[in-house]
Structures are given as structure tokens and as C-alpha cells.
SELONU-546743 format. One line per field, with one value per residue: x, y, z of N, C-alpha, C in turn; residue number from 1; chain. Coordinates in Angstrom, 2 decimals. Layout:
BEGIN
n.x: X;...
n.y: Y;...
n.z: Z;...
ca.x: X;...
ca.y: Y;...
ca.z: Z;...
c.x: X;...
c.y: Y;...
c.z: Z;...
volo: NUM;...
tortor: A;...
end
This chain:
BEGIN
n.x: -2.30;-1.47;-0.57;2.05;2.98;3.44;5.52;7.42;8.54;9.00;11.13;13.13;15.16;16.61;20.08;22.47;23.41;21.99;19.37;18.69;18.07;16.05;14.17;14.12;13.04;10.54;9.15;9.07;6.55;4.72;4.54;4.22;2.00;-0.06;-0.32;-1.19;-3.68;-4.74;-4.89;-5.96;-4.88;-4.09;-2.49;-0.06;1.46;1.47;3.00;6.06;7.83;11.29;11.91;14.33;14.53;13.93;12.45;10.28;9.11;8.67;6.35;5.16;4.50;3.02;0.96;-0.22;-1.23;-3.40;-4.85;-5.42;-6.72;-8.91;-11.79;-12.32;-12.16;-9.16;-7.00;-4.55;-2.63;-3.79;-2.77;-0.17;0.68;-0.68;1.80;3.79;3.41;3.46;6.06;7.80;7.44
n.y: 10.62;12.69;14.39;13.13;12.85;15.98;16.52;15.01;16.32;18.65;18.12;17.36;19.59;19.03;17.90;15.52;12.00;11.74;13.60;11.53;9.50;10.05;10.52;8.39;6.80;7.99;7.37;4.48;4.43;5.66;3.80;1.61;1.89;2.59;0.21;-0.79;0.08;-0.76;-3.66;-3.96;-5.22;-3.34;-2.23;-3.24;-4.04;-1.55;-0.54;-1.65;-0.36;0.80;2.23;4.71;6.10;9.27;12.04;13.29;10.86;8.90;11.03;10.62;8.04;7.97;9.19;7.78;5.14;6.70;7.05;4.25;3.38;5.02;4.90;4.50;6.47;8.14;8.30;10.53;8.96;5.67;5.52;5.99;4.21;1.71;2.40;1.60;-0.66;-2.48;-1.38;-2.51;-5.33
n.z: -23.99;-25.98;-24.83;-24.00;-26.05;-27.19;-24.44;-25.75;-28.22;-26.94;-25.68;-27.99;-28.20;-26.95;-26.19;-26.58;-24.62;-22.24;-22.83;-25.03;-23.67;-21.88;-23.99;-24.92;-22.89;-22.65;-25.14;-25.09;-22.36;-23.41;-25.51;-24.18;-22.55;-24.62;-25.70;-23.18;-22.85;-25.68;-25.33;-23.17;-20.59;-18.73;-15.57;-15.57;-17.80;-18.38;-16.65;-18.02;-18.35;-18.40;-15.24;-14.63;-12.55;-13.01;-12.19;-14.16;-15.50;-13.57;-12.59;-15.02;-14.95;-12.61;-13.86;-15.95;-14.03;-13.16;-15.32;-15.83;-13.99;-13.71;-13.76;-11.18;-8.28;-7.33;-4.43;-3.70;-2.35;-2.90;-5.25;-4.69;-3.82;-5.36;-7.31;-6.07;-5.33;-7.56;-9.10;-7.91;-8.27
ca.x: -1.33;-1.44;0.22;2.55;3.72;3.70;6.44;8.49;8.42;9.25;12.65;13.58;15.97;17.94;21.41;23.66;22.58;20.77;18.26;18.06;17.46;14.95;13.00;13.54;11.84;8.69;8.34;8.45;5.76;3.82;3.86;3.25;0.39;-0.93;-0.50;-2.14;-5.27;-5.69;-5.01;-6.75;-3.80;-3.95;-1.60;0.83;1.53;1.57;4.34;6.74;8.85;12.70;11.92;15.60;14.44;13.64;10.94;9.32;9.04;7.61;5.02;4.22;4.11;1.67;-0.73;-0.57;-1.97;-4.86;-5.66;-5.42;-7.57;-9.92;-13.00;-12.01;-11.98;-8.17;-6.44;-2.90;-1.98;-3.82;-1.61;1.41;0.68;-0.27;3.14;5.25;3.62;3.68;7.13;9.00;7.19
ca.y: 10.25;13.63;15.40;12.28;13.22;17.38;16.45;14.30;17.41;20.12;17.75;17.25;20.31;18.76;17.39;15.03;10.87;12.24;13.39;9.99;8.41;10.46;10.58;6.69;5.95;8.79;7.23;3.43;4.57;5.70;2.53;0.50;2.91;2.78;-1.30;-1.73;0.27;-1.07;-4.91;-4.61;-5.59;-2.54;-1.56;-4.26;-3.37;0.14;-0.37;-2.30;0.27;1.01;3.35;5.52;7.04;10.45;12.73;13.04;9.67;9.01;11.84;9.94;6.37;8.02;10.04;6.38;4.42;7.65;6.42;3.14;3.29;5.95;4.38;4.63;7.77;7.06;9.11;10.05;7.71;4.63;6.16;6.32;2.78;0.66;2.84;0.80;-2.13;-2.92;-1.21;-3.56;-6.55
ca.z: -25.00;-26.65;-23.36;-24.36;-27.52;-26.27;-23.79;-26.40;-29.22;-26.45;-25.15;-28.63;-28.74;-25.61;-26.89;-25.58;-24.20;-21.27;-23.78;-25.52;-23.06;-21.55;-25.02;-24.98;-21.41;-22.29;-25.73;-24.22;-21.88;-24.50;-26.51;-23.00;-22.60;-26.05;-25.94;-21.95;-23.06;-26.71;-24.94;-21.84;-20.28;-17.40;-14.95;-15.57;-19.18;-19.17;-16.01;-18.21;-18.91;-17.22;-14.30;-13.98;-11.18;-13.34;-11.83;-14.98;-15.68;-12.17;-12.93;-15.99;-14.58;-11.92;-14.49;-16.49;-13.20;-13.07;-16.13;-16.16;-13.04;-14.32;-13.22;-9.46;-8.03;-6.41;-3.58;-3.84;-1.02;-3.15;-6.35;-4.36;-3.27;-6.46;-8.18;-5.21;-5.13;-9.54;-10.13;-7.07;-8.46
c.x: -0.84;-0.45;1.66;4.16;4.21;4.97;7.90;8.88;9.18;10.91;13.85;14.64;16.92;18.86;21.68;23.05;21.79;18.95;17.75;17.72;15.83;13.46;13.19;12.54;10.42;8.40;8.08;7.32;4.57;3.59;3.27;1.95;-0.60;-1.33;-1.66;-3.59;-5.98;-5.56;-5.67;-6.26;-4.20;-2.49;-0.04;1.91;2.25;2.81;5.80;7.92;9.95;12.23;13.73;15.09;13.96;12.78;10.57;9.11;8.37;6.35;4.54;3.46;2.65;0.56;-1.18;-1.35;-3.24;-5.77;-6.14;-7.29;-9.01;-11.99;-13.42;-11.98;-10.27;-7.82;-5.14;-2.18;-2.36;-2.96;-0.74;2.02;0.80;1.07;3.96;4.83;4.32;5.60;7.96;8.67;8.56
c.y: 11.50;14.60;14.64;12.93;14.67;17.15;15.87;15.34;18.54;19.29;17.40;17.90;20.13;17.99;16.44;13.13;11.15;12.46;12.39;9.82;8.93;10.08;9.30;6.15;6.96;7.89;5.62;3.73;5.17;4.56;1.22;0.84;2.27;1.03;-1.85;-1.50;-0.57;-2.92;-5.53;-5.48;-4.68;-2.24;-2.27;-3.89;-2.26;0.63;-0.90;-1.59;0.23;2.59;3.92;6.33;9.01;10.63;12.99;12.02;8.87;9.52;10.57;8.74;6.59;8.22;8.37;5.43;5.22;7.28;5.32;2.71;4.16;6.31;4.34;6.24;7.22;8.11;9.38;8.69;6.13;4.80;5.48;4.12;1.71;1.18;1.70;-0.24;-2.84;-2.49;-2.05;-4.99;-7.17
c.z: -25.71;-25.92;-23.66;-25.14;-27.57;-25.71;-24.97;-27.09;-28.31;-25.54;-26.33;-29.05;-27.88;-26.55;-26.20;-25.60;-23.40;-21.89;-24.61;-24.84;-21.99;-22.66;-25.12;-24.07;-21.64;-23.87;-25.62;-23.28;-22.66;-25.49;-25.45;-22.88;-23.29;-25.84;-24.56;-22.14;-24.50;-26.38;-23.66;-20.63;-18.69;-17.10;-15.26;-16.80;-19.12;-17.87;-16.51;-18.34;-17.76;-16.97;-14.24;-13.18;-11.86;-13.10;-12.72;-15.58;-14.57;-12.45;-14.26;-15.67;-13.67;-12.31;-14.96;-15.62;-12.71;-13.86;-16.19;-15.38;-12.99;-13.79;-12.28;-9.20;-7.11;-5.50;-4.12;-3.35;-2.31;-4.80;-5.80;-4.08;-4.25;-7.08;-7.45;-5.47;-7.07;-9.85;-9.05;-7.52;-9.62
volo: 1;2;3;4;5;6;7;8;9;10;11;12;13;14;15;16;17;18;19;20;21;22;23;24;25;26;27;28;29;30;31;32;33;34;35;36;37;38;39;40;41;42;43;44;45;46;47;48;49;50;51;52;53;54;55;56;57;58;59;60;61;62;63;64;65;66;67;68;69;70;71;72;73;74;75;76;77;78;79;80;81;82;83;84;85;86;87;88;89
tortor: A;A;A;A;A;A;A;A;A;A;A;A;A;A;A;A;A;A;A;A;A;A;A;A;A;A;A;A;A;A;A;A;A;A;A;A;A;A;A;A;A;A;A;A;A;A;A;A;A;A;A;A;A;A;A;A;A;A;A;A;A;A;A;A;A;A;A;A;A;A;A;A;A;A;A;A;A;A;A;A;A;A;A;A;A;A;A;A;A
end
């Protein structure tokens, strides 16, 4: 969450909508986050957010299912796998 909030602070000096909307979809994934772990909710939850296709937003969605999953040791491959199956549902 802290890496989270880091990323939001260091895009804050970008201009324009591009930058909204970036700092909208990392700080929605931070309140899905914050809500799937403090509800016990999981992967489901903390995927609710609108994917735009941005590679850092990807990266995030993936660290978020590292966590989520934490308890597992996971591969990339089973990463790469729950990301497709949860965000096409």
C-alpha cells in the first residue's frame, strides 16, 4: 500500500487528463486493495477496478494478486493466469 501511495505522490507533477486518470485507476486500486484485505473479500475485490490497458496498472493489478495470494508461493505463469481469468470475468 505504501509503494501505493509512493507512485501516486511521484505522478502528481504530470499535467493534463492522462494524468487524472492515471492517478484515478492507481488510487481506485488502492481503495479496492485496502477494502479486499480489510473484508476478506480477495482477489475479486481488489480486481474491481477499470483496467485501461496501462502497463502500470497491469503491474499493479499483478503485485495486488501476489498479495492477495501471499500464502501460495505462485509462478508467473499461475499470476499471468488468475490476472486473465478474474479481469475477463
Amino acid at each position: 500500500m505504501r509503494n501505493l501511495l509512493v507512485t501516486l505522490l511521484l505522478l502528481a507533477p504530470l499535467t493534463g487528463s492522462a494524468a487524472d486518470s492515471v492517478c484515478e485507476n492507481l488510487a481506485g486500486m488502492a481503495k479496492s486493495a485496502a477494502v479486499a484485505r480489510d473484508n476478506g473479500h480477495s482477489l475479486k475485490a481488489a480486481l474491481s477496478v477499470v483496467n485501461n490497458g496501462d502497463d502500470d496498472t497491469d503491474k499493479l493489478v499483478r503485485n495486488t494478486i501476489r498479495r492477495v495470494y501471499s500464502s501460495r508461493a505462485l509462478s508467473p505463469e499461475e499470476i499471468e493466469e488468475i490476472y486473465l481469468s478474474k479481469c475477463m470475468e
